[in-house]
C-alpha positions as CSV (number, residue, x, y, z in Angstrom):
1,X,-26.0,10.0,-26.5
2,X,-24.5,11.7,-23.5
3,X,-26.8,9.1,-21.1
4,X,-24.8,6.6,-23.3
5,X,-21.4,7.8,-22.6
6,X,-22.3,7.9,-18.4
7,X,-22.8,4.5,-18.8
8,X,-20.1,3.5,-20.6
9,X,-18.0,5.2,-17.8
10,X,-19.7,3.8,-14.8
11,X,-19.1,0.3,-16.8
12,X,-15.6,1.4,-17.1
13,X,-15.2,2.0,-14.1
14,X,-16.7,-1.2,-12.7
15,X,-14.5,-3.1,-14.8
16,X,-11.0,-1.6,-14.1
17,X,-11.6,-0.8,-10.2
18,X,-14.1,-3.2,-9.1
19,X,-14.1,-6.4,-11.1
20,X,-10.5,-7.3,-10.3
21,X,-10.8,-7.4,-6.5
22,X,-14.4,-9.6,-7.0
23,X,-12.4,-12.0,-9.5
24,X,-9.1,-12.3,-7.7
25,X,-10.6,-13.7,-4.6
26,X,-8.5,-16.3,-2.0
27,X,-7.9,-19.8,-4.4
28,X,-7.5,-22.3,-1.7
29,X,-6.4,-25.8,-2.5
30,X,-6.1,-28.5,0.5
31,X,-5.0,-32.0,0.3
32,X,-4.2,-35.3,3.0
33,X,-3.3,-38.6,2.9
34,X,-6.2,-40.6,3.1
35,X,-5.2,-43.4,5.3
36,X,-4.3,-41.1,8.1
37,X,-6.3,-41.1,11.4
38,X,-6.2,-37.5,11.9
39,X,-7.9,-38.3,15.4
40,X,-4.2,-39.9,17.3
41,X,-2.3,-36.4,16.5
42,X,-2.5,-34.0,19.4
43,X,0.7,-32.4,19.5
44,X,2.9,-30.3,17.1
45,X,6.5,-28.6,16.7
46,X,7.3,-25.9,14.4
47,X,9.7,-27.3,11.5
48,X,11.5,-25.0,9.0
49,X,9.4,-22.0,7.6
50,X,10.6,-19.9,5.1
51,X,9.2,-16.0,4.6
52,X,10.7,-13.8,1.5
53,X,11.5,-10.3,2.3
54,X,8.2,-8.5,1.5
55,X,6.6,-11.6,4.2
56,X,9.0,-12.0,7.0
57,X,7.4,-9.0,8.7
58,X,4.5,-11.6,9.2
59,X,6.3,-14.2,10.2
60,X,4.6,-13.9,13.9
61,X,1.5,-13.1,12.5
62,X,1.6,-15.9,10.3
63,X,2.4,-18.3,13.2
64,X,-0.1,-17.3,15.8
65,X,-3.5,-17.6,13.3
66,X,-1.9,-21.2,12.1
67,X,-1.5,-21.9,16.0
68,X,-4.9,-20.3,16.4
69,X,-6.5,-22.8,14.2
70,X,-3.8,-25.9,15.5
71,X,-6.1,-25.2,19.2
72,X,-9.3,-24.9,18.0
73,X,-8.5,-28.4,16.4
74,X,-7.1,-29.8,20.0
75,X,-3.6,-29.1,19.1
76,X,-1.1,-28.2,21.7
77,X,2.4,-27.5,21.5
78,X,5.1,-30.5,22.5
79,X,6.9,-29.5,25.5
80,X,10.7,-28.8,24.7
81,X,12.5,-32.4,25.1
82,X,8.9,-34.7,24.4
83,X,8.5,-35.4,20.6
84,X,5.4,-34.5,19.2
85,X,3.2,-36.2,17.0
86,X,3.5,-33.6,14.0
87,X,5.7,-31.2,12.6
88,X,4.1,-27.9,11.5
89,X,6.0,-26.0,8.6
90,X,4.5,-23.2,6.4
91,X,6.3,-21.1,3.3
92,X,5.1,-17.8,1.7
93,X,6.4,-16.3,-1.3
94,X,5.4,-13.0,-3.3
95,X,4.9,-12.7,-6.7
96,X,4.9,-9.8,-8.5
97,X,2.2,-8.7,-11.8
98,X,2.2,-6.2,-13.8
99,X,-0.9,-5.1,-16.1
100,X,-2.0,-1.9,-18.0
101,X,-4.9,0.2,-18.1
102,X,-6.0,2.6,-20.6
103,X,-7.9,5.9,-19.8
104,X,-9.7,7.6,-22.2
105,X,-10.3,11.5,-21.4
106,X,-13.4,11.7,-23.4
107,X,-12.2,15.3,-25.1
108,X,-10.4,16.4,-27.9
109,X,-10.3,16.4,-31.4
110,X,-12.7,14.6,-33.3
111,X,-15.8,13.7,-35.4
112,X,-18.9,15.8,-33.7
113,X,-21.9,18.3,-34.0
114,X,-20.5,21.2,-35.7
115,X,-21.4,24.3,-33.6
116,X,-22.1,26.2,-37.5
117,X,-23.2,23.2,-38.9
118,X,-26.3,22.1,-36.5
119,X,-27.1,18.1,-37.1
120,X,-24.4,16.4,-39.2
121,X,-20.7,15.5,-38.9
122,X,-18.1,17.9,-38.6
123,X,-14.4,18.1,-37.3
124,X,-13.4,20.4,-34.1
125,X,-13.3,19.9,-30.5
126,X,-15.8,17.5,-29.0
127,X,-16.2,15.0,-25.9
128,X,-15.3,12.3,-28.7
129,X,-11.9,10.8,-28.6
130,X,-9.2,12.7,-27.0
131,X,-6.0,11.2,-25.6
132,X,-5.8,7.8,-24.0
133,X,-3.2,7.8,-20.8
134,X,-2.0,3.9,-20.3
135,X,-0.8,3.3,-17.1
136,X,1.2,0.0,-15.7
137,X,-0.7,-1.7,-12.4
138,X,1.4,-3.6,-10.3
139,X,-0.1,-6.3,-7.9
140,X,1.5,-8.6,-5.6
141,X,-0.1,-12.0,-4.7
142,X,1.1,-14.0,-2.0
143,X,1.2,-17.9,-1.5
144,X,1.2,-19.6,1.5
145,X,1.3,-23.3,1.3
146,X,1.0,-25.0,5.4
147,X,2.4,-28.6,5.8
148,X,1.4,-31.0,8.6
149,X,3.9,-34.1,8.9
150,X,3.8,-37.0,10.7
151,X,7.1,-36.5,12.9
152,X,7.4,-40.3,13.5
153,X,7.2,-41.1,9.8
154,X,8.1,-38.0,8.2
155,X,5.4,-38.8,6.3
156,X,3.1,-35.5,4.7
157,X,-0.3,-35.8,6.1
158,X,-1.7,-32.3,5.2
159,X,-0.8,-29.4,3.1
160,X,-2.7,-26.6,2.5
161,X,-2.4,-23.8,-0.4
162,X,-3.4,-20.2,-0.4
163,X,-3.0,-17.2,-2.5
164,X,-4.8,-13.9,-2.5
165,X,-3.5,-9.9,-3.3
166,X,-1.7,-8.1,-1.0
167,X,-2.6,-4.9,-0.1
168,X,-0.9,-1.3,0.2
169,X,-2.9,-1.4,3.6
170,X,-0.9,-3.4,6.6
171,X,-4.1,-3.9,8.5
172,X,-5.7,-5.1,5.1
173,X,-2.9,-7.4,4.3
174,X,-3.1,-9.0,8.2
175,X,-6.9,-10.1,7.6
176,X,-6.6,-11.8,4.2
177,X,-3.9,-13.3,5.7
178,X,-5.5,-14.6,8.5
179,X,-8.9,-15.7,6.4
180,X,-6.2,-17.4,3.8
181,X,-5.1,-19.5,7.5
182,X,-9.1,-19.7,8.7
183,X,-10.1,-21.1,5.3
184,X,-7.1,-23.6,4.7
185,X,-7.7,-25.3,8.0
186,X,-11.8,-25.5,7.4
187,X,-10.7,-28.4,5.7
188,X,-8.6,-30.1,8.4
189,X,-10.2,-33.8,8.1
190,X,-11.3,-34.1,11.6
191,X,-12.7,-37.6,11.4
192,X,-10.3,-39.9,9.2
């Protein structure tokens, strides 16, 4: 019985602390126009990018891994005055999600061995029941959505989607951020 109740609490665990970080990974969702030869743009220009308050710390941030991945692509940036051949915009946005969780302290009143009683049910203080604290968990996701336009046309040939957790961590939050840019730009159509 009490190897039972370890178990239970190790699956308890797993589920509240561990499960929601392996389910809530990155979603990432890219799309581009299909008649576009990706191959005749080379350079870009930063158009309008819009940060909320919790993201506009990362604004910079945000900018260099998308440039980052622009160069690695052959991308450079228009010289001031020469038009380029895209325009690169980005927006973020933070939501915010509220859950509960239930703990159960495993002690208090209720049905148990009997201390006088030996075997057999009985009512007094036991490692059945107890109270059950529920606490609120508040996570914030972030979206980031990338937008490559043909600055000629003004015609959308790109746009990529991304949305993961924040974390308390700064450092943490930088490197989901920067996968979130790393994995949207994996599918950058080189060839069409």
């Amino acid at each position: 019985m009490k190897a039972m109740r370890i178990i239970a609490s190790f699956c308890l665990l797993f589920v509240v602390f561990v499960a929601p970080s392996v389910a809530l990974g990155q979603k990432i969702n890219v799309d581009w126009e299909p008649g576009a030869n990706f191959l005749l743009y080379r350079t870009y220009a930063w158009g309008e990018c819009g940060d909320p308050g919790e993201l506009r710390l990362w604004q910079p941030r945000i900018m260099q891994d998308i440039e980052s991945q622009l160069a690695a692509r052959g991308f450079r940036k228009a010289p001031p005055g020469q038009q380029p051949d895209v325009i690169i915009s980005y927006r973020s946005d933070v939501e915010e999600r509220a859950s509960f969780v239930e703990y159960d302290y495993g002690y208090g009143p209720g049905w148990g061995l009997g201390p006088a009683l030996g075997w057999g049910p009985s009512w007094g203080w036991d490692w059945n029941g107890g109270p059950v604290t529920v606490e609120p968990v508040v996570e914030q996701k972030f979206e980031l959505t990338v937008e490559i336009v043909d600055a000629r046309q003004n015609q959308l040939l790109w746009r990529g989607d991304a949305t993961d957790n924040l974390s308390h961590k700064p450092e943490k939050t930088a490197r989901r951020l920067r996968r979130a840019v790393e994995k949207l730009f994996r599918n950058y159509p080189y060839g069409h």
